[in-house]
Each structure stands twice: as structure tokens, then as C-alpha cells.
C-alpha positions as CSV (number, residue, x, y, z in Angstrom):
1,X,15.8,-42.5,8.5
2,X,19.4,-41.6,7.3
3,X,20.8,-39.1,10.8
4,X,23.6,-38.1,8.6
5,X,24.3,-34.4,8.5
6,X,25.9,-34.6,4.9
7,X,23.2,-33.5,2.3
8,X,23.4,-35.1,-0.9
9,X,23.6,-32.4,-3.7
10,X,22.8,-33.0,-7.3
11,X,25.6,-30.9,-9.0
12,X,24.1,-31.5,-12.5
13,X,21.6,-28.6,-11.1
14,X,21.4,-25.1,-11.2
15,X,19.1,-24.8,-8.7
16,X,17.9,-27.3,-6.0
17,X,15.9,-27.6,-3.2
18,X,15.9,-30.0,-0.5
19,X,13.1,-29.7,2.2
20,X,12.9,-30.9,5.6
21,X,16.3,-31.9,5.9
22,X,17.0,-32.1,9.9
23,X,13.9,-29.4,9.9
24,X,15.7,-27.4,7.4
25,X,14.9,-26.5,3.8
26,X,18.3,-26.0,2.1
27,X,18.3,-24.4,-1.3
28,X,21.4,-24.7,-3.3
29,X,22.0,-21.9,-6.1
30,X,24.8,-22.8,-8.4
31,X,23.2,-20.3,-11.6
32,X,23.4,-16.2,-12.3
33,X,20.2,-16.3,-14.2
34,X,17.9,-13.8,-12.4
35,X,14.7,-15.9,-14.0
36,X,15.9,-19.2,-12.8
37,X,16.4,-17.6,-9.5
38,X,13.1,-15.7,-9.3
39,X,11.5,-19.3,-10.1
40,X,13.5,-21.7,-7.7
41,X,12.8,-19.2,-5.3
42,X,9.2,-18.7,-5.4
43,X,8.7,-22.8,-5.2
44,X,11.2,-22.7,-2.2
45,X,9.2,-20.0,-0.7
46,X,5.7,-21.7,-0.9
47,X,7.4,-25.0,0.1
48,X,8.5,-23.3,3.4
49,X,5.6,-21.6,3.9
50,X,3.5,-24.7,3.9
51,X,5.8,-26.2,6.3
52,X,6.5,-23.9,9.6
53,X,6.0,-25.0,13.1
54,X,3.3,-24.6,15.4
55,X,4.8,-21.0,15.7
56,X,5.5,-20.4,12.3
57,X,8.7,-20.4,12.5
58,X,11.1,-22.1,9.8
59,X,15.1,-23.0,9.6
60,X,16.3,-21.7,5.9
61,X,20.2,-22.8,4.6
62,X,20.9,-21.2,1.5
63,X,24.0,-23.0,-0.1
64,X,26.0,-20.2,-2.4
65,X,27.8,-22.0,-5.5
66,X,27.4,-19.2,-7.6
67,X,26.8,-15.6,-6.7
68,X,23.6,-14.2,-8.5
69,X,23.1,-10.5,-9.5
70,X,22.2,-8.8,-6.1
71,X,19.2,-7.1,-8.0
72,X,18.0,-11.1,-8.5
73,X,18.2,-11.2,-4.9
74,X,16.8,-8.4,-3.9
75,X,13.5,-8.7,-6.0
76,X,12.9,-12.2,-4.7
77,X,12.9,-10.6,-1.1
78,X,10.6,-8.2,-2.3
79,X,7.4,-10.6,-1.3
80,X,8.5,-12.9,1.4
81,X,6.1,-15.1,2.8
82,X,4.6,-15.2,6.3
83,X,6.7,-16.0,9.1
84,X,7.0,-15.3,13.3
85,X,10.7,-16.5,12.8
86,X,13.3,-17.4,10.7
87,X,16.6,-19.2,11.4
88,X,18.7,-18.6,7.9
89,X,22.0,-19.6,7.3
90,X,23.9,-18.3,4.2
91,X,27.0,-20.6,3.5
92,X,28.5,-18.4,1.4
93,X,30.8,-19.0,-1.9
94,X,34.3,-19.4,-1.9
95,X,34.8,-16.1,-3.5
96,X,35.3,-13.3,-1.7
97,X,33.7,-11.1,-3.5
98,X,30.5,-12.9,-2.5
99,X,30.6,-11.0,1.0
100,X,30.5,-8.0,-1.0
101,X,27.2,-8.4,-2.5
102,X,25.6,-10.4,0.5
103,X,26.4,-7.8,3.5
104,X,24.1,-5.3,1.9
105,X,21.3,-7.4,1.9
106,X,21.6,-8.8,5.7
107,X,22.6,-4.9,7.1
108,X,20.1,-3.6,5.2
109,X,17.8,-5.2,2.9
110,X,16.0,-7.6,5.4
111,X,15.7,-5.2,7.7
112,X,13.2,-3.4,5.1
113,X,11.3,-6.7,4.1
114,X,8.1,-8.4,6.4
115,X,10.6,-10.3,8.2
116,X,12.2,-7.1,10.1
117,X,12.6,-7.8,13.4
118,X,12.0,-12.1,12.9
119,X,15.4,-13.4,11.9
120,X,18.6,-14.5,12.8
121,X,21.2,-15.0,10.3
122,X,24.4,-17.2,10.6
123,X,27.0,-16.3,8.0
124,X,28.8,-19.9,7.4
125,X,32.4,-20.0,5.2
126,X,32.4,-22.5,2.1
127,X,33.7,-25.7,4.3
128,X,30.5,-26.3,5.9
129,X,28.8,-26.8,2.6
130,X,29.0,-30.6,2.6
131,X,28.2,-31.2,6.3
132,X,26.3,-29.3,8.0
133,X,26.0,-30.5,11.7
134,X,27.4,-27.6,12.8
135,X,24.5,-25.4,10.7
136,X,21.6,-27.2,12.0
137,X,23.2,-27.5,15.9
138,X,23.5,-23.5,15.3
139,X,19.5,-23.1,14.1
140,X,18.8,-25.5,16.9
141,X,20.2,-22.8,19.7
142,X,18.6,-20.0,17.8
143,X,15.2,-21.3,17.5
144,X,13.7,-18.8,20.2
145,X,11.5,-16.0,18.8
146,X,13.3,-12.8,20.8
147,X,14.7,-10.0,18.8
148,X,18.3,-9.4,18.9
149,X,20.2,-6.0,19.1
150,X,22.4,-8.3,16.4
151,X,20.8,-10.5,14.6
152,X,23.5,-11.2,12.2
153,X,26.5,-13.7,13.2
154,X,29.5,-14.8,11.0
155,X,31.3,-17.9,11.3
């Protein structure tokens, strides 16, 4: 078993998923294409689904290489699957203009989906894209279900 925290990323892809990686599921989008995204996301969705705890709980990392429309994003969180509690970690894109688009969604968007109330969210910058022991050591502190008057951190 390889104990290394540096995922090993097919760049050829627009899309990619890597399950169970330190109990995470990482999925990499490096495309704008809303159908591509609606697709990639519904496999990553049943693949999580079909692997939470005992408590249904999950560790989600989604690696930002290219910003997709925020309506792309917003209708894949329209059906979310079911969960007790998610650790998710955005790692965000080097552009700036990235926070733009994502701080709608966390301030407001999941707040309106089934997972209101069973989330915490770390905000990582772009350098922790290629190793991620500080991610997972984060999700690994924050894997107690317990609602947070903040449930959003930035890093």
C-alpha cells in the first residue's frame, strides 16, 4: 500500500475521479463543459454514496483546475446524495476569480441542499493540490458529526 499523500493525477483528463484515497474520494475538474460536469459528477456522487462509513459519513476533495459555470455547479448540487456528514475540501484554482464564483455556493447554496446542517468545508489555496497531507490530517480532525456555528474554514 503506497502511504504517500501525493495523488497521482492524469492531466490528459478533463475530469477524474480517484476514490478511497486515504478515505477520501478526490475529484479533479480541469473542463467548463456543464455536460461533462453534470456526468463526472453524478458517477462521483454514486461512487461516494456506496462507500460512507458506518455513519454515513464521507471525506470529499474537490481539486479546481478549471472553474466551471457556477450554474454547472449549482445544478449538480441540486440532488445530492444521502449523507449524516461530509468533510469537503475545495482546493481551489489559482485564479482568483475562482473565490468569486465558489463563496456563493458554500455561504449559501449548501446551506439550501439535503446536506444543510452536515458539512464542514475547508477552503485550501492551489499549493496543496499535489500533496495533500495537510487535506486529509484536516478531514481527519473534522470527522465528528456536530454542527458548527461556522462550518466554512479557509486556508
Amino acid at each position: 500500500m503506497n502511504n504517500s499523500f501525493i495523488p497521482i493525477y492524469d492531466e490528459s483528463k478533463e475530469q477524474e475521479i480517484i476514490f478511497d484515497f486515504h478515505k477520501s474520494h478526490i475529484w479533479r475538474i480541469n473542463s467548463t463543459n456543464t455536460n461533462l460536469l453534470l456526468q463526472t459528477g453524478l458517477e462521483f456522487d454514486q461512487g461516494v454514496a456506496n462507500r460512507l462509513d458506518e455513519q454515513k459519513r464521507c471525506r470529499l476533495v474537490y481539486v479546481i483546475d478549471q472553474v466551471p459555470p457556477l450554474t454547472a455547479i449549482l445544478r449538480h448540487m441540486e440532488n445530492p446524495f444521502q449523507v449524516e456528514w461530509a468533510v469537503m475540501v475545495f482546493i481551489i484554482h489559482k485564479d482568483s476569480t475562482f473565490l468569486e464564483k465558489i463563496n456563493p455556493i458554500i455561504s449559501y447554496g449548501l446551506g439550501l441542499t439535503k446536506f444543510k446542517e452536515k458539512f464542514v468545508i475547508g477552503v485550501f489555496d492551489y499549493s496543496h493540490r499535489n500533496n495533500l497531507t495537510t487535506v486529509i490530517n484536516w478531514q481527519d480532525a473534522n470527522m465528528e458529526i456536530k454542527p458548527r456555528d461556522n462550518p466554512v474554514s479557509w486556508f
